[in-house]
PQR file of N, CA, C, O and H, with PARSE charges and radii, in Angstrom:
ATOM      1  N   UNK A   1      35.287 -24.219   5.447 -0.4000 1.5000
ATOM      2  CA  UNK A   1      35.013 -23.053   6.262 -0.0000 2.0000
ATOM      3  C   UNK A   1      34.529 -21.888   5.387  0.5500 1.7000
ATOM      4  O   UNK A   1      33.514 -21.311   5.777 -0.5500 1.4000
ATOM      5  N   UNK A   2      35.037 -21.521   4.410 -0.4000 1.5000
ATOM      6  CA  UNK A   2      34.770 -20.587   3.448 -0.0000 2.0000
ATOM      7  C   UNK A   2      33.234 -20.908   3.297  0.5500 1.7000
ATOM      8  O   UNK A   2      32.225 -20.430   3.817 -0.5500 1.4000
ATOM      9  H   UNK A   2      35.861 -21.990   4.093  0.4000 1.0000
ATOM     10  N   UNK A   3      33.506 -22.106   2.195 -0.4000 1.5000
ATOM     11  CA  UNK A   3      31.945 -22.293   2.026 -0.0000 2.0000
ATOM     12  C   UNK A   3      30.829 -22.088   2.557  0.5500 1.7000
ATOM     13  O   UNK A   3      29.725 -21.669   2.207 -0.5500 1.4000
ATOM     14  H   UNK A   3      34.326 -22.494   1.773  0.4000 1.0000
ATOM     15  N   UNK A   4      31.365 -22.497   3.557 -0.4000 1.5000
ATOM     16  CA  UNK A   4      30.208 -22.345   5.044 -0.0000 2.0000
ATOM     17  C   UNK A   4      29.637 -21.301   5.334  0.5500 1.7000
ATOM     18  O   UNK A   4      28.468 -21.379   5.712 -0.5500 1.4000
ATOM     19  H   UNK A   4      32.261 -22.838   3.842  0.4000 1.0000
ATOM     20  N   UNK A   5      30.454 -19.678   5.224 -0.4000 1.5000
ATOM     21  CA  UNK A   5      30.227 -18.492   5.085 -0.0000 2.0000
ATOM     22  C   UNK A   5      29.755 -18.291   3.834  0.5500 1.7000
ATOM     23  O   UNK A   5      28.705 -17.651   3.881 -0.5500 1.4000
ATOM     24  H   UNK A   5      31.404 -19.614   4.918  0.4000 1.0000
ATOM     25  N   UNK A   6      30.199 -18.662   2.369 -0.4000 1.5000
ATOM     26  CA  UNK A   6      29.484 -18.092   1.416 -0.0000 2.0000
ATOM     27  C   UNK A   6      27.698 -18.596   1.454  0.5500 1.7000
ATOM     28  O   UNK A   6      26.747 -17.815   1.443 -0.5500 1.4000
ATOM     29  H   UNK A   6      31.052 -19.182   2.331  0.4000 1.0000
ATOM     30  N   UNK A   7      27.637 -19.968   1.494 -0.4000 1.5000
ATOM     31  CA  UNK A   7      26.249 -20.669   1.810 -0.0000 2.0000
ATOM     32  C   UNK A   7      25.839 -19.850   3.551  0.5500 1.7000
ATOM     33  O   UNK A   7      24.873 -20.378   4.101 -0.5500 1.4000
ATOM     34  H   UNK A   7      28.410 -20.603   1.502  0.4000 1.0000
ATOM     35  N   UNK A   8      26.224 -19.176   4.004 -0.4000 1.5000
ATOM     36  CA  UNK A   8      25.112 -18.545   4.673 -0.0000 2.0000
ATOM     37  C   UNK A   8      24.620 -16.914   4.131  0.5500 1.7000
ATOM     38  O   UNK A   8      23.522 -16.360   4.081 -0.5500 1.4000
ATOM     39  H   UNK A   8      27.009 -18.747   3.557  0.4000 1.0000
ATOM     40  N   UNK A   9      26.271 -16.402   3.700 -0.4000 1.5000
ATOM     41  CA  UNK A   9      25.410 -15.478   3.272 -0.0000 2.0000
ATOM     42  C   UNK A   9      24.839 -15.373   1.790  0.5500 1.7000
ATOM     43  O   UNK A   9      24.824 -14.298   1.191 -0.5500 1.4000
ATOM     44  H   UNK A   9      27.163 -16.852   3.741  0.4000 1.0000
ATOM     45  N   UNK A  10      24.391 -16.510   1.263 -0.4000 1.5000
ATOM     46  CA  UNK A  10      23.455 -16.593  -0.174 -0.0000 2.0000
ATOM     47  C   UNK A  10      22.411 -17.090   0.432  0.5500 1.7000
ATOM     48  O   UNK A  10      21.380 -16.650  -0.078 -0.5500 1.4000
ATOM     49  H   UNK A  10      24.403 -17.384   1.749  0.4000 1.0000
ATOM     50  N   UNK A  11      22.224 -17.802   1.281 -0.4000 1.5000
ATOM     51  CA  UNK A  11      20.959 -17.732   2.200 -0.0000 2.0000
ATOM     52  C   UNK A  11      20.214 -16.787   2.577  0.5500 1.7000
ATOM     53  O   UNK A  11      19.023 -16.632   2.308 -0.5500 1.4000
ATOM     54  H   UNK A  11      23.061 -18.159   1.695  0.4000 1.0000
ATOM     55  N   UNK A  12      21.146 -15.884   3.448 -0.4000 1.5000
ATOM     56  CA  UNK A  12      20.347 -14.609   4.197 -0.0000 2.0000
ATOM     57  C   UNK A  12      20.141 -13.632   2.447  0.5500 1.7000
ATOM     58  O   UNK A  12      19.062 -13.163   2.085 -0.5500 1.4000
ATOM     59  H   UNK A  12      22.114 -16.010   3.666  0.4000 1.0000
ATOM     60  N   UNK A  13      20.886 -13.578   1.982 -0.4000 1.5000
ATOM     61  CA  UNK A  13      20.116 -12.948   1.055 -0.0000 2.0000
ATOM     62  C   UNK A  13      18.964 -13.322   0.065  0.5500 1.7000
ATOM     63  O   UNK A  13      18.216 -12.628  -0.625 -0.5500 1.4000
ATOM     64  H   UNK A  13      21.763 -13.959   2.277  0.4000 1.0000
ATOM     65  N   UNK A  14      19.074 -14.483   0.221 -0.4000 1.5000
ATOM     66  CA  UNK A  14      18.039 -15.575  -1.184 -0.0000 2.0000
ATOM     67  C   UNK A  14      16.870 -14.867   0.205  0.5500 1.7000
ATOM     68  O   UNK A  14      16.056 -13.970  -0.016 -0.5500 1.4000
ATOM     69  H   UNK A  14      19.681 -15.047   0.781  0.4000 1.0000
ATOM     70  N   UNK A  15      17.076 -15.545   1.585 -0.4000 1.5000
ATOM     71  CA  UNK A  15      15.699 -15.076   2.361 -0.0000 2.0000
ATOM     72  C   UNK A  15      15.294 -14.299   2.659  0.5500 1.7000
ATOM     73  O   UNK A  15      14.285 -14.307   3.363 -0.5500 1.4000
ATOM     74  H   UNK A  15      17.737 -16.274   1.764  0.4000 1.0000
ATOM     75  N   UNK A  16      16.121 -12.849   2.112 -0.4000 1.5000
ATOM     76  CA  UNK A  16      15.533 -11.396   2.548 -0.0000 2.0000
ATOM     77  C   UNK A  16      15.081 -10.993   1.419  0.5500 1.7000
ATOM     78  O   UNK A  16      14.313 -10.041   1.562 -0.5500 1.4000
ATOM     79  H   UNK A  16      16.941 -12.842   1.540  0.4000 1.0000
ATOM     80  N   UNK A  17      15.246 -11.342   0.256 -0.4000 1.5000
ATOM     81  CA  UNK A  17      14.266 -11.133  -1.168 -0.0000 2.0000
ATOM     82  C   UNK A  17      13.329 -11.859  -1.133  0.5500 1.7000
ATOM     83  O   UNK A  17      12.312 -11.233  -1.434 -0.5500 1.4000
ATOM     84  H   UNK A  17      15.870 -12.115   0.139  0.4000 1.0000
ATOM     85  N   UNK A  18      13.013 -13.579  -0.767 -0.4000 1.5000
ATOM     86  CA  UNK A  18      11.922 -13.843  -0.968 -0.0000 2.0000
ATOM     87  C   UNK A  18      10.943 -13.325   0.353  0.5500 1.7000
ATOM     88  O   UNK A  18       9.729 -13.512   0.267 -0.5500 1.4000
ATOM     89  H   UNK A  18      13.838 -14.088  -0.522  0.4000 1.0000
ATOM     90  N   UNK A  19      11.532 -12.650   1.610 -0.4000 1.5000
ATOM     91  CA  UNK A  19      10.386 -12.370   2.468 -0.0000 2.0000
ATOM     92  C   UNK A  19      10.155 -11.271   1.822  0.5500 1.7000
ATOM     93  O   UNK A  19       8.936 -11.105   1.770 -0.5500 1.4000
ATOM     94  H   UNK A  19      12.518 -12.498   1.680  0.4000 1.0000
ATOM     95  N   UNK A  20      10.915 -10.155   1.127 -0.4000 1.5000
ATOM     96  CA  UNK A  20      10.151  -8.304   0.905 -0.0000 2.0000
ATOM     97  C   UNK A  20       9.580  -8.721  -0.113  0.5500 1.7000
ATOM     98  O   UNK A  20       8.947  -7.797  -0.624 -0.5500 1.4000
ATOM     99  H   UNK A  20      11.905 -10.290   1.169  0.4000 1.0000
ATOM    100  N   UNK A  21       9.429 -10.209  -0.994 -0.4000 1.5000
ATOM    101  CA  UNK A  21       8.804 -10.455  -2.177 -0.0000 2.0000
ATOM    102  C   UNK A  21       6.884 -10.591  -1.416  0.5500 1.7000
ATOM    103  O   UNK A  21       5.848 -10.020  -1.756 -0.5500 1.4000
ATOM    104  H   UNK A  21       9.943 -10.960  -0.579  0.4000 1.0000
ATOM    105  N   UNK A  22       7.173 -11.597  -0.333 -0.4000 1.5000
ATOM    106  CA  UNK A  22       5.899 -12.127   0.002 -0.0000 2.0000
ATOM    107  C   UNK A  22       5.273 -10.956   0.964  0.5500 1.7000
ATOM    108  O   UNK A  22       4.088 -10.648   0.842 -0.5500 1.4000
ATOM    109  H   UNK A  22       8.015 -12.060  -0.056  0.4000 1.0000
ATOM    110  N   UNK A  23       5.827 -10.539   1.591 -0.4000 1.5000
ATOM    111  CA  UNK A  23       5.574  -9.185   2.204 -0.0000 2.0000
ATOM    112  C   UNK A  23       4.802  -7.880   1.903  0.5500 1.7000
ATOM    113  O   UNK A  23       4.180  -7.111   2.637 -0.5500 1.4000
ATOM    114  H   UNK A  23       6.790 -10.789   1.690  0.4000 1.0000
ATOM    115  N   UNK A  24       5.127  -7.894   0.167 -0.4000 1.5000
ATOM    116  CA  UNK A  24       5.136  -6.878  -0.500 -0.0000 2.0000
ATOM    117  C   UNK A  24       3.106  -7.602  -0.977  0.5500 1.7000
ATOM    118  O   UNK A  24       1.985  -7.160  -0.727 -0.5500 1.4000
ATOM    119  H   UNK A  24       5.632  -8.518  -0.429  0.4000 1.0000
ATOM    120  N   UNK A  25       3.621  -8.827  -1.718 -0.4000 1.5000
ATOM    121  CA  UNK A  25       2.255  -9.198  -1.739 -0.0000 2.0000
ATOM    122  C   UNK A  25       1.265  -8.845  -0.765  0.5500 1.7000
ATOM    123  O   UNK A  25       0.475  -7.955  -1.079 -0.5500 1.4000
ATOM    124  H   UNK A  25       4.532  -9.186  -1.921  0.4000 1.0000
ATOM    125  N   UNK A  26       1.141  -9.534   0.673 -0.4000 1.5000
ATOM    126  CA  UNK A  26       0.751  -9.246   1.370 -0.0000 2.0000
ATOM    127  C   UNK A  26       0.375  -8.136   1.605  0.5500 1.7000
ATOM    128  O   UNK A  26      -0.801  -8.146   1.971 -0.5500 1.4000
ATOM    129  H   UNK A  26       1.783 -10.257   0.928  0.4000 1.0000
ATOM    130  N   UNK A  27       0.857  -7.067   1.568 -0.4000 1.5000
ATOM    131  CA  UNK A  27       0.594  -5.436   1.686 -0.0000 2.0000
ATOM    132  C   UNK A  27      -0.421  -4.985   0.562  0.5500 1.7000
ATOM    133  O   UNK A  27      -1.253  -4.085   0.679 -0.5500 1.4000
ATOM    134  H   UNK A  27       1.812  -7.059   1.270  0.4000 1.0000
ATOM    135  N   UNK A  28      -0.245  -5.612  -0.321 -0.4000 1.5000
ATOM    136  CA  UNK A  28      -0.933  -5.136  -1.712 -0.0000 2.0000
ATOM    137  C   UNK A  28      -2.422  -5.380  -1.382  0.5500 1.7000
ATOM    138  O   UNK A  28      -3.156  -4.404  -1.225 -0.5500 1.4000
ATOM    139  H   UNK A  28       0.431  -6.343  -0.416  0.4000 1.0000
ATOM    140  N   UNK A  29      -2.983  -6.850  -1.250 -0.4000 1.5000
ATOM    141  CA  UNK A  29      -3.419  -7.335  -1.070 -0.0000 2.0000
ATOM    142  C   UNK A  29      -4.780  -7.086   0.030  0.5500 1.7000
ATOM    143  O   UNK A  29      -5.994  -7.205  -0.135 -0.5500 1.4000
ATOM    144  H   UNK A  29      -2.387  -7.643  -1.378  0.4000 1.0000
ATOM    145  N   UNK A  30      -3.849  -6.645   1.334 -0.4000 1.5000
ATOM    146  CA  UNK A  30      -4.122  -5.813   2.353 -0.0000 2.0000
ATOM    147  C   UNK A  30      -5.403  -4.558   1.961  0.5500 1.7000
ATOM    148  O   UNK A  30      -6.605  -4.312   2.055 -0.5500 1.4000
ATOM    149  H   UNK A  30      -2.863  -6.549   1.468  0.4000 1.0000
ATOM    150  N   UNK A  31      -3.854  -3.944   1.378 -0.4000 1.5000
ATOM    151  CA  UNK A  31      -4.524  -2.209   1.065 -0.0000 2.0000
ATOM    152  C   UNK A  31      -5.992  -2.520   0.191  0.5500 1.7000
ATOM    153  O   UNK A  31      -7.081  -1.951   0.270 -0.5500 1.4000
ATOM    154  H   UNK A  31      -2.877  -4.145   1.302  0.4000 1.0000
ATOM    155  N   UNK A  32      -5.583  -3.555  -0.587 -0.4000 1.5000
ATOM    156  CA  UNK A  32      -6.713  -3.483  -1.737 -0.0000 2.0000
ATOM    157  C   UNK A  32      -8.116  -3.913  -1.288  0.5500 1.7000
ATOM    158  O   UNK A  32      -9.043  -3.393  -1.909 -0.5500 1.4000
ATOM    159  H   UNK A  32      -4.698  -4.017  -0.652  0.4000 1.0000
ATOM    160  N   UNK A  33      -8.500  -5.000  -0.060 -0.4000 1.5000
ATOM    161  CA  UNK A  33      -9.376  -5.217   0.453 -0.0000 2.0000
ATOM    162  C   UNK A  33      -9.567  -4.233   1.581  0.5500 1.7000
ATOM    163  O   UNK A  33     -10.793  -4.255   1.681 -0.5500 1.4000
ATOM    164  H   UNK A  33      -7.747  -5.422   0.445  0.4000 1.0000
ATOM    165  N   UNK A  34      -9.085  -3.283   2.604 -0.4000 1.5000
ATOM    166  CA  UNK A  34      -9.131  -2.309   3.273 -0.0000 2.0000
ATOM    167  C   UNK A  34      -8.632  -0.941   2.939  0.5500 1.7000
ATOM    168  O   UNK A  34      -7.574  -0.553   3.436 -0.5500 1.4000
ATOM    169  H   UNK A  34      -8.089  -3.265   2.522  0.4000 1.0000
ATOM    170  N   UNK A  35      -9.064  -0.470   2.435 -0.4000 1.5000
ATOM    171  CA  UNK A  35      -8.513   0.856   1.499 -0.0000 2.0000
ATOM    172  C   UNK A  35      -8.347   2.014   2.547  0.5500 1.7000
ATOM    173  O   UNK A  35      -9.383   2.312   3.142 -0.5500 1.4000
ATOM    174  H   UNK A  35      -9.923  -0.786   2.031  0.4000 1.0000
ATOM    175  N   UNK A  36      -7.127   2.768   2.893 -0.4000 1.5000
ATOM    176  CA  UNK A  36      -7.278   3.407   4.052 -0.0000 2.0000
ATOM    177  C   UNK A  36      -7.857   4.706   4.286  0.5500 1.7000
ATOM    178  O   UNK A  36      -7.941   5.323   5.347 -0.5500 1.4000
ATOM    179  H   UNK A  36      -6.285   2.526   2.410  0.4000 1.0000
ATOM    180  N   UNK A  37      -8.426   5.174   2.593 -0.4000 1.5000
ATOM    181  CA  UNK A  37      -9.635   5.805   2.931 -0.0000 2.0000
ATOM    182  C   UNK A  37     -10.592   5.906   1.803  0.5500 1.7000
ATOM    183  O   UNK A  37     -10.222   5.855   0.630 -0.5500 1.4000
ATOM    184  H   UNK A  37      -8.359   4.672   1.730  0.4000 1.0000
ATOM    185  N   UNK A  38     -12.388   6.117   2.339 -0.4000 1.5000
ATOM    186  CA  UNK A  38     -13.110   5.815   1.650 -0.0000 2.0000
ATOM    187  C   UNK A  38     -13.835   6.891   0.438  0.5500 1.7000
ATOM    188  O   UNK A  38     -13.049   7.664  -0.109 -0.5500 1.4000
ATOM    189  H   UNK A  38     -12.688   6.159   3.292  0.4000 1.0000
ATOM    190  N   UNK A  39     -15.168   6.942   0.058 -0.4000 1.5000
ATOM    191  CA  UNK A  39     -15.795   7.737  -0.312 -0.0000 2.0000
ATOM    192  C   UNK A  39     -16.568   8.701   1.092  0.5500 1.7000
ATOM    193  O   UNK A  39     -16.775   9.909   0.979 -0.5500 1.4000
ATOM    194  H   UNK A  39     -15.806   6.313   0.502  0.4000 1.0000
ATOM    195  N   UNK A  40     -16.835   8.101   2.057 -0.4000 1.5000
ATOM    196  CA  UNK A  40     -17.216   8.405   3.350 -0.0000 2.0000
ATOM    197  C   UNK A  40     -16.298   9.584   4.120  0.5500 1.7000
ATOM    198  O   UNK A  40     -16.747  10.632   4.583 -0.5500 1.4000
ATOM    199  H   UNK A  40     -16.666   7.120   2.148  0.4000 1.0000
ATOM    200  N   UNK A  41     -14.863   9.133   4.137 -0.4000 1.5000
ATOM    201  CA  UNK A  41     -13.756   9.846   4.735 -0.0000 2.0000
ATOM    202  C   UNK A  41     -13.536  11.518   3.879  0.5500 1.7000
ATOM    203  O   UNK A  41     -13.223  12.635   4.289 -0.5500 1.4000
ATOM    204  H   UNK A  41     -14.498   8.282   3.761  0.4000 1.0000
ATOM    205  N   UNK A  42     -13.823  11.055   2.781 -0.4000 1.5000
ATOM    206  CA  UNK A  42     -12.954  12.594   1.709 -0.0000 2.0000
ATOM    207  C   UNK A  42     -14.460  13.265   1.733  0.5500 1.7000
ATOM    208  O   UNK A  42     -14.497  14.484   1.571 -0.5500 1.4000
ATOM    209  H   UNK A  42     -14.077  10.147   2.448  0.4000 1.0000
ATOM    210  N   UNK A  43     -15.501  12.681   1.891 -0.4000 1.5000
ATOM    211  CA  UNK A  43     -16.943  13.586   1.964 -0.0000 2.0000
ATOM    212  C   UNK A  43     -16.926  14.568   3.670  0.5500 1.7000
ATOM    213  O   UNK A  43     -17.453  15.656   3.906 -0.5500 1.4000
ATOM    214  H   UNK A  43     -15.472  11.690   2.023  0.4000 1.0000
ATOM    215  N   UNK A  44     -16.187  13.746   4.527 -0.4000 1.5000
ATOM    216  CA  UNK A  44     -15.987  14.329   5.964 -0.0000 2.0000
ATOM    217  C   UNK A  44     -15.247  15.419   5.825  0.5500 1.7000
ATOM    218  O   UNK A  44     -15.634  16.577   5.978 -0.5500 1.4000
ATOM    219  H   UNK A  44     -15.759  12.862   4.336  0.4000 1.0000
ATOM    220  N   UNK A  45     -14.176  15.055   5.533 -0.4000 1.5000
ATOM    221  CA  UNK A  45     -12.864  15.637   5.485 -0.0000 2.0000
ATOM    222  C   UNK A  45     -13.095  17.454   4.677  0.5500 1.7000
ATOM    223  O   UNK A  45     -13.040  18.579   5.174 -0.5500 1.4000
ATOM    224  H   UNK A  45     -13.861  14.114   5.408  0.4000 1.0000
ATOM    225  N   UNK A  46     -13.351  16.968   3.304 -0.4000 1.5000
ATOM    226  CA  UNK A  46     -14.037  18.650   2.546 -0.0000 2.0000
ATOM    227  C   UNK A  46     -15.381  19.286   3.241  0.5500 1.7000
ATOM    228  O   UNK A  46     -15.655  20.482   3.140 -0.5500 1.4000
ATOM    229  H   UNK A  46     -13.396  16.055   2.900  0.4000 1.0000
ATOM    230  N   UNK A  47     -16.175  18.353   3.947 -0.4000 1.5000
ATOM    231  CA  UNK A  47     -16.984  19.003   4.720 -0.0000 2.0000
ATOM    232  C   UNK A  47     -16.271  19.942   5.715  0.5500 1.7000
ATOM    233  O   UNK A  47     -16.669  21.100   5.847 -0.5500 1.4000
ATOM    234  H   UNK A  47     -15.953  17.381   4.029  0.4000 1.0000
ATOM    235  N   UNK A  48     -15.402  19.545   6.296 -0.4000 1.5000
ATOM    236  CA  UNK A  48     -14.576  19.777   7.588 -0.0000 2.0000
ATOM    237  C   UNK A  48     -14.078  21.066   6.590  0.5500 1.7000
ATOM    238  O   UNK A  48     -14.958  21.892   6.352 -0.5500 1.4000
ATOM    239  H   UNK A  48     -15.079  18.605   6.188  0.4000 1.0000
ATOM    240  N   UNK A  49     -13.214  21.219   6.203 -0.4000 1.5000
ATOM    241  CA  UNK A  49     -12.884  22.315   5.032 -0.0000 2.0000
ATOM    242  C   UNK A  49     -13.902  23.594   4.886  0.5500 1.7000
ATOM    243  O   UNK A  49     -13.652  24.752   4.552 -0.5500 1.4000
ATOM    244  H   UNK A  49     -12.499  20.547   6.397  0.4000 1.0000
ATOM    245  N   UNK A  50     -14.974  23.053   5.207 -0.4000 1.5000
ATOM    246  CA  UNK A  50     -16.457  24.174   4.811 -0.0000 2.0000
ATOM    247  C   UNK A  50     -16.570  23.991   3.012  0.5500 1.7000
ATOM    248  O   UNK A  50     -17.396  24.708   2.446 -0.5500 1.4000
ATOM    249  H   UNK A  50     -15.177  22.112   5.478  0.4000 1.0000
ATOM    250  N   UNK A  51     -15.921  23.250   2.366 -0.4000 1.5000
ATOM    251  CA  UNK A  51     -16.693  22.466   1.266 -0.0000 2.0000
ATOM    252  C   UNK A  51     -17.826  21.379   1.043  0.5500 1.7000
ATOM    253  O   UNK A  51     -17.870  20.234   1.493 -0.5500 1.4000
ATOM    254  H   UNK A  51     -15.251  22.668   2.825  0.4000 1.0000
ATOM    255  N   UNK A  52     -18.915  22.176   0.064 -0.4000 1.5000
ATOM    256  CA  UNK A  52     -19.116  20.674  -0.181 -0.0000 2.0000
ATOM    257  C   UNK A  52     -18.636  20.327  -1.393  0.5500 1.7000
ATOM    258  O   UNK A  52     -18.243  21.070  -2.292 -0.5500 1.4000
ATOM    259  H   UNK A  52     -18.879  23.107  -0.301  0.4000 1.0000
ATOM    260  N   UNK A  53     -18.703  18.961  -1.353 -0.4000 1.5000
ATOM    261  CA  UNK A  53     -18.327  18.111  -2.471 -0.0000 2.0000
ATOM    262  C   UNK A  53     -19.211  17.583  -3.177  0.5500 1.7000
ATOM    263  O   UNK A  53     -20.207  17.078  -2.659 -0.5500 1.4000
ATOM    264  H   UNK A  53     -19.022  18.357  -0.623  0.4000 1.0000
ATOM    265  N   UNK A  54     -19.009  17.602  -4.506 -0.4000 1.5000
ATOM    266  CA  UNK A  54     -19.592  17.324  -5.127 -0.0000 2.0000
ATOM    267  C   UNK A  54     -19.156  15.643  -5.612  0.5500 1.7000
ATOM    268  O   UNK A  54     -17.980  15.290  -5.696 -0.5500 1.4000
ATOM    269  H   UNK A  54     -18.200  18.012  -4.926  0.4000 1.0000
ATOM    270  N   UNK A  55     -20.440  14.632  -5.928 -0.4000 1.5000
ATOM    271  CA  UNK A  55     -19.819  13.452  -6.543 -0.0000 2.0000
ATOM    272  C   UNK A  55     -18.828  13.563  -7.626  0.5500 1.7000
ATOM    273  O   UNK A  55     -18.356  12.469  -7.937 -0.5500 1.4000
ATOM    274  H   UNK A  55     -21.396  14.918  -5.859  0.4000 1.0000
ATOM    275  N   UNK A  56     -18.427  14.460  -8.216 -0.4000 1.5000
ATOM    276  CA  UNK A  56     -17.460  14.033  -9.274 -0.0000 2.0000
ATOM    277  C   UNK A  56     -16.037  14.601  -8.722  0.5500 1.7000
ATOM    278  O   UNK A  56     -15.005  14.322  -9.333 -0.5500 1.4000
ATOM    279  H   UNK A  56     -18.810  15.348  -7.963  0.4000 1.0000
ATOM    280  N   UNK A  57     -16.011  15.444  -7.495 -0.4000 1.5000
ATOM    281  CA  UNK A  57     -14.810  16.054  -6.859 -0.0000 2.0000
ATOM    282  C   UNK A  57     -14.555  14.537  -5.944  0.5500 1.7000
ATOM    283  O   UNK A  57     -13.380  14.173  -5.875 -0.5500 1.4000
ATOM    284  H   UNK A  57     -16.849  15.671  -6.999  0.4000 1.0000
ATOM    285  N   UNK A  58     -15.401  13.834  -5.391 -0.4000 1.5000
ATOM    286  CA  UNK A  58     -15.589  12.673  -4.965 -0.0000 2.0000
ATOM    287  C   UNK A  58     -14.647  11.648  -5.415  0.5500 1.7000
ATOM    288  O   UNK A  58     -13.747  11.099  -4.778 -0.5500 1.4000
ATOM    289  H   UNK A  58     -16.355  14.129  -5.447  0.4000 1.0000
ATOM    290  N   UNK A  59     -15.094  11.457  -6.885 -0.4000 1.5000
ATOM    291  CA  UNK A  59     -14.680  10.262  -7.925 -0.0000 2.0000
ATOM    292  C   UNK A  59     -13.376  10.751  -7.929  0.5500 1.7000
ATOM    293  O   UNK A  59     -12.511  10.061  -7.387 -0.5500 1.4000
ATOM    294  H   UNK A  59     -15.825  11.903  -7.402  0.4000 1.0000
ATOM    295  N   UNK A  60     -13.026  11.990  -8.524 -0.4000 1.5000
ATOM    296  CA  UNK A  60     -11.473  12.193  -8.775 -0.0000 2.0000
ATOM    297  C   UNK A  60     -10.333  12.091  -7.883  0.5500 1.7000
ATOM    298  O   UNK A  60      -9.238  11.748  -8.327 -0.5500 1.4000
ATOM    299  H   UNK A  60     -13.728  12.550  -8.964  0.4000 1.0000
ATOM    300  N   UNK A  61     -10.550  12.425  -6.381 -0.4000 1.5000
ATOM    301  CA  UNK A  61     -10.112  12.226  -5.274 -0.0000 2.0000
ATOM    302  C   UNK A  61      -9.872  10.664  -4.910  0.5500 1.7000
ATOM    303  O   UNK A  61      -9.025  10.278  -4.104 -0.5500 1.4000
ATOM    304  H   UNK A  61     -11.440  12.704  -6.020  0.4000 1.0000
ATOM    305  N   UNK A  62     -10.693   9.891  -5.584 -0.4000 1.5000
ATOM    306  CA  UNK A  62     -10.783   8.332  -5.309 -0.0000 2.0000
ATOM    307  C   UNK A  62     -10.067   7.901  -6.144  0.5500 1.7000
ATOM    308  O   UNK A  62      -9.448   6.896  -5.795 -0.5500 1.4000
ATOM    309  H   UNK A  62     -11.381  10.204  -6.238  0.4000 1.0000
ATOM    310  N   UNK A  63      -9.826   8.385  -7.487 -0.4000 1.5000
ATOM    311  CA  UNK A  63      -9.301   7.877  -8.540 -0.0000 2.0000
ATOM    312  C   UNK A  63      -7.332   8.270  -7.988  0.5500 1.7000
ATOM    313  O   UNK A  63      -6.433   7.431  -7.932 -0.5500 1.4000
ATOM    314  H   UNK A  63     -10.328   9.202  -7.770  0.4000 1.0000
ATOM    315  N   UNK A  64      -7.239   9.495  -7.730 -0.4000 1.5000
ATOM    316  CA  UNK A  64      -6.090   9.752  -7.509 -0.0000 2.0000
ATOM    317  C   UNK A  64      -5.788   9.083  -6.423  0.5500 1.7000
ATOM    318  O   UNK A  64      -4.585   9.218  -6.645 -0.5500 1.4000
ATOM    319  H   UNK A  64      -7.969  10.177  -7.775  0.4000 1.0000
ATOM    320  N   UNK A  65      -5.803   8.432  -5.367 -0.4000 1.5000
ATOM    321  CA  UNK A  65      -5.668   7.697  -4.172 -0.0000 2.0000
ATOM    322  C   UNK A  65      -5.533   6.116  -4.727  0.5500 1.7000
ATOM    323  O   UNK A  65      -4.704   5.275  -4.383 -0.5500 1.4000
ATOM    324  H   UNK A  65      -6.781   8.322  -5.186  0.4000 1.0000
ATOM    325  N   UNK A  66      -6.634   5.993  -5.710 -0.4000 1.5000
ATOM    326  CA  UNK A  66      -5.786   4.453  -5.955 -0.0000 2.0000
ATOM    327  C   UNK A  66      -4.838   4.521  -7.254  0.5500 1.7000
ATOM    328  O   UNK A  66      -4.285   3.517  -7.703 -0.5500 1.4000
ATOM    329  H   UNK A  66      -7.308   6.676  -5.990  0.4000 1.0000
ATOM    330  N   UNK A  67      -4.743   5.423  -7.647 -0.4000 1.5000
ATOM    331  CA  UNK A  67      -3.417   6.014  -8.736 -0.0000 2.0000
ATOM    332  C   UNK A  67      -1.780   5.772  -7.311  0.5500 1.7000
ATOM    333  O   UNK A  67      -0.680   5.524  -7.805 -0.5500 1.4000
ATOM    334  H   UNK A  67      -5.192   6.239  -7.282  0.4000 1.0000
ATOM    335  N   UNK A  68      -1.848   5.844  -6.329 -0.4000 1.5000
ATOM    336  CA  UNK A  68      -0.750   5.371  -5.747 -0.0000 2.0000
ATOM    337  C   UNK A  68      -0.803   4.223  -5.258  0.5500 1.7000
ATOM    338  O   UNK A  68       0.159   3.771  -4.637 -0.5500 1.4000
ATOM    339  H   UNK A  68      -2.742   6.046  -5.928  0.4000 1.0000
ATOM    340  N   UNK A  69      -1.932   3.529  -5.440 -0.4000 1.5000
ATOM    341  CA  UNK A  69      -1.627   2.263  -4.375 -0.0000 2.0000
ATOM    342  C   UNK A  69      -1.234   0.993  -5.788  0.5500 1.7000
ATOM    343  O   UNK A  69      -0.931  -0.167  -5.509 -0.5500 1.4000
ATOM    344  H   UNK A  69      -2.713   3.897  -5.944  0.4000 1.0000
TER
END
C-alpha cells in the first residue's frame, strides 16, 4: 500500500518535469519561428509615437527583444 503511494507520487512528479521540460521546448521553438514582433511592428508603433525611426533605432530594438527570448 505504501509503495503504491510512493510509485504514484514519483510518477506525477517524474511527469510534471518531463512535460514543463517538453513544453518549454516547444515554446522556444515556437517564439523562434513566429517572433511576436517584427521589424514591421516597432517601425508602426514609433511611427504611432510621431517618431521616425531610424534603421539602427530599428536594429537595437530587435536586438533587445531577442535579448529576452
Amino acid at each position: 500500500m505504501l509503495w503504491d503511494i510512493l510509485y504514484l507520487v514519483i510518477g506525477l512528479i517524474v511527469g510534471g518535469v518531463v512535460g514543463f521540460l517538453i513544453a518549454r521546448t516547444y515554446m522556444k521553438k515556437y517564439l523562434k519561428k513566429n517572433p511576436p514582433i517584427n521589424e514591421q511592428m516597432i517601425k508602426t508603433m514609433m511611427s504611432g509615437m510621431g517618431r521616425t525611426p531610424s534603421q539602427k533605432q530599428i536594429n537595437q530594438m530587435m536586438k533587445q527583444m531577442n535579448k529576452f527570448m
